[in-house]
C-alpha positions in Angstrom: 0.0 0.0 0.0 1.2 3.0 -0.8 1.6 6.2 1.6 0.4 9.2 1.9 2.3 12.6 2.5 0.5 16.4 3.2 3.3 19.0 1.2 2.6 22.3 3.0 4.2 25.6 2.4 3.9 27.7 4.7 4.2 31.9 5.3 4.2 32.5 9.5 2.7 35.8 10.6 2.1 35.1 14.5 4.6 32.8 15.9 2.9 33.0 19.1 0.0 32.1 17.8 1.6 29.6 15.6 2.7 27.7 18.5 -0.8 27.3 19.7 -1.4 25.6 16.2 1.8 23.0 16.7 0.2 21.7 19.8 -3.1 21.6 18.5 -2.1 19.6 15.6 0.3 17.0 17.7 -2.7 14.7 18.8 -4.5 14.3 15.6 -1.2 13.4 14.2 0.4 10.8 17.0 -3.6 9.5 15.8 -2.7 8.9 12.5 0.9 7.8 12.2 1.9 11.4 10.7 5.8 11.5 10.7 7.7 14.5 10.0 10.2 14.2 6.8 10.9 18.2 5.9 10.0 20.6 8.4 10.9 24.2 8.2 14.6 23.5 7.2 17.3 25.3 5.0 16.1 25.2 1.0 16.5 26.8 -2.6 13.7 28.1 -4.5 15.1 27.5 -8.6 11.9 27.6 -10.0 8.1 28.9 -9.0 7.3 30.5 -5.9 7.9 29.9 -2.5 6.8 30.4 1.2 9.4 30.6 4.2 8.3 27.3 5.5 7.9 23.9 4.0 6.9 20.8 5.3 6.2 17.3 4.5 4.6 14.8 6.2 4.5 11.1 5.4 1.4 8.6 6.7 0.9 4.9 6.4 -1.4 5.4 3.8 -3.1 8.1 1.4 -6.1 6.9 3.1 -4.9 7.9 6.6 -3.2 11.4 5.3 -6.9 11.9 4.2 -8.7 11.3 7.5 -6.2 13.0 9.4 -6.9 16.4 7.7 -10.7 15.9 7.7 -10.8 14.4 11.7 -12.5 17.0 14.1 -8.9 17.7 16.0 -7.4 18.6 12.6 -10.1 21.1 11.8 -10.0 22.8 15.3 -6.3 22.8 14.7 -6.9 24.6 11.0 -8.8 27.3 13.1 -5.3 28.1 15.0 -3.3 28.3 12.3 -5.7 30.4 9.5 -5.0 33.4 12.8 -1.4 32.8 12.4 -0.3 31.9 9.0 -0.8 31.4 5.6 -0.6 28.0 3.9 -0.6 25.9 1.1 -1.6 22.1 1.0 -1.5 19.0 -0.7 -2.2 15.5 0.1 -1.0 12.9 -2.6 -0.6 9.6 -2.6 3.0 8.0 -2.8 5.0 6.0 -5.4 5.3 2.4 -5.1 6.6 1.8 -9.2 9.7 1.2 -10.2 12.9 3.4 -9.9 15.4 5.2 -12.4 17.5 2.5 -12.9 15.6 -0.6 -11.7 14.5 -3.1 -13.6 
């Protein structure tokens, strides 16, 4: 089965606030097997636009990266962060095919 990963950019207005939104989010995510892979570090922007944050998140399952977002925690959590920052978000399901290379 293949997984499922949220790709958020993210522009921070209220870091205060944004805090709020980190420990909102932290239950509905431990619920669903969320896993931090990117998180706010060091990147290049070569092409397209950009926000000052980007993250990505990787679940067991698109299914699971799915009903994380829509569960009611996730939604009160959404509430936090719309006061403290801007976003952009994807959910998409992984790759399980074959790789450059393989067979």
């Amino acid at each position: 089965m293949a997984k499922g990963y949220w790709v958020a950019r993210v522009d921070v207005s209220d870091a205060e606030a944004y805090k709020k939104y980190v420990a909102a989010n932290a239950e509905p995510f431990a619920q669903f097997g969320a896993r931090f892979l990117v998180r706010a570090g060091q990147f290049e922007n070569p092409e397209g636009t950009s926000r000052s944050r980007n993250v990505v998140i990787e679940f067991p399952s698109y299914e699971a990266a799915l009903a994380c977002y829509n569960a009611p925690g996730y939604q009160a959590a959404i509430e936090l962060r719309r006061a403290a920052a801007e976003s952009d978000l994807v959910i998409v399901e992984g790759y399980d095919g074959p790789q450059p290379g393989e067979s």
